[in-house]
N, C-alpha and C positions, 0 to 999 in steps of 0.2 A: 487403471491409468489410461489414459485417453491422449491420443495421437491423433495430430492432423493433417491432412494431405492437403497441398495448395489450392486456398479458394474456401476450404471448409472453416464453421466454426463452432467453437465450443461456449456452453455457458455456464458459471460454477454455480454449486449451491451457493446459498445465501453465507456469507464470511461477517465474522463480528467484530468491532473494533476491539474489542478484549483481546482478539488473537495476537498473539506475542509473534507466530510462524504460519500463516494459512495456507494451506496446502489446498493447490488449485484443482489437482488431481492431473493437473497437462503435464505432456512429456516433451519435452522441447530436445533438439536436434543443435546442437552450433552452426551456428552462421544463418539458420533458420531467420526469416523475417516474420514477425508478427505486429497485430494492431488491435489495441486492445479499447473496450468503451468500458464506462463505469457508471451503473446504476447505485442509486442509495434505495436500499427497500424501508430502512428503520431512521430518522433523524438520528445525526452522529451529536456526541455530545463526548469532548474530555473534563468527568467530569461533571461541571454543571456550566460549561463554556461551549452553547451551539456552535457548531459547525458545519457550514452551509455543503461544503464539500470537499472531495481528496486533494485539493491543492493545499486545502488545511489553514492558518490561520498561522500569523505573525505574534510573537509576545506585545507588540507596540502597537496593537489594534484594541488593546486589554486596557483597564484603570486602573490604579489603585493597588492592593494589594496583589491583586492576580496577575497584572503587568509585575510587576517586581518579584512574584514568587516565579513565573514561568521566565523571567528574565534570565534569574538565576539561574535556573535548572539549564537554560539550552543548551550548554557546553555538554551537557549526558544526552543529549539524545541520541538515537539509533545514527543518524544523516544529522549533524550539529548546522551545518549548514542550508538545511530545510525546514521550513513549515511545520509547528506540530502539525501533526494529520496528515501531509504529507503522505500519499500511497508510493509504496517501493517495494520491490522484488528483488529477489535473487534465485537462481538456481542451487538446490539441493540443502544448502546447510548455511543458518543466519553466519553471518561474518564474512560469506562470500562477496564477490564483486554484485555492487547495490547494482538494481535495474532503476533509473529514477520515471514513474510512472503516473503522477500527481492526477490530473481529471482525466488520463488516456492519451493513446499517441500508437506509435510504433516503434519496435524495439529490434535490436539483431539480439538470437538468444546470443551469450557468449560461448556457451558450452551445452553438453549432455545435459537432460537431466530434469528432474522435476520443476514447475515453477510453483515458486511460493511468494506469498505477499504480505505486507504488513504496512502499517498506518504509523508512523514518525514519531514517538513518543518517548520519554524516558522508561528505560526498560525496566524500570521496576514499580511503574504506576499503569499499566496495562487493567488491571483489574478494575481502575474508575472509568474505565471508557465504555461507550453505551454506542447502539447503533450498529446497522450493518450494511451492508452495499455486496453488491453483483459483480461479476465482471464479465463481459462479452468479448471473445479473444477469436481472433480469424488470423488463418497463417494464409502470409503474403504470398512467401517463395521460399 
């Protein structure tokens, strides 16, 4: 597990959009600031629906049958009120308090604890998602 002192930064291996829970391997501190960037190494794709990047994609960007099936479905997503694809975080264990981290930014951790991450999808269609992306994480203070 990997810890950072102010000014240092970490890079993870390569995370798949399949992962239902990514584990960053960072150990974060409360109240810790960090700033995180976001590489795509592999085209994202839910699916057979590109996805340009971690801010992810609207159902009403969709035609047709894919608009109205992913219409449906957005009340089940992980963040109902985000983007599928959407990239989010949480410390330690899913169902904690979300980190909302969509193409990058900077974050207070809230607590202890591992960072883990995930892409905004209905939690039981993870297994059609393709693609992978980086993430570049520097603590502030």
């Amino acid at each position: 597990m990997t810890r950072l002192e102010p000014g240092e930064h970490y890079t993870t291996p390569d995370l798949a959009a399949s992962d239902k829970f990514a584990d960053t391997g960072l150990s974060v501190e409360g109240g810790e600031e960090y700033r995180i960037s976001v590489e795509i190494i592999a085209p994202l794709k839910d699916k057979s629906i590109p996805v340009a990047d971690t801010t992810g994609f609207s159902s009403a960007e969709l035609e047709g049958w894919q608009k109205r099936l992913m219409t449906y479905f957005e009340k089940w997503r992980r963040a109902p009120h985000r983007n599928w694809f959407y990239l989010l975080g949480c410390i330690d264990k899913p169902g904690a308090q979300q980190l909302e981290i969509g193409s990058g930014g900077d974050f207070s951790a809230p607590r202890a604890g591992t960072l883990f991450v995930y892409l905004n999808d209905h939690p039981l269609f993870y297994f059609n998602n393709k693609g992978s992306y980086r993430l570049e994480i520097r603590r502030l203070g």
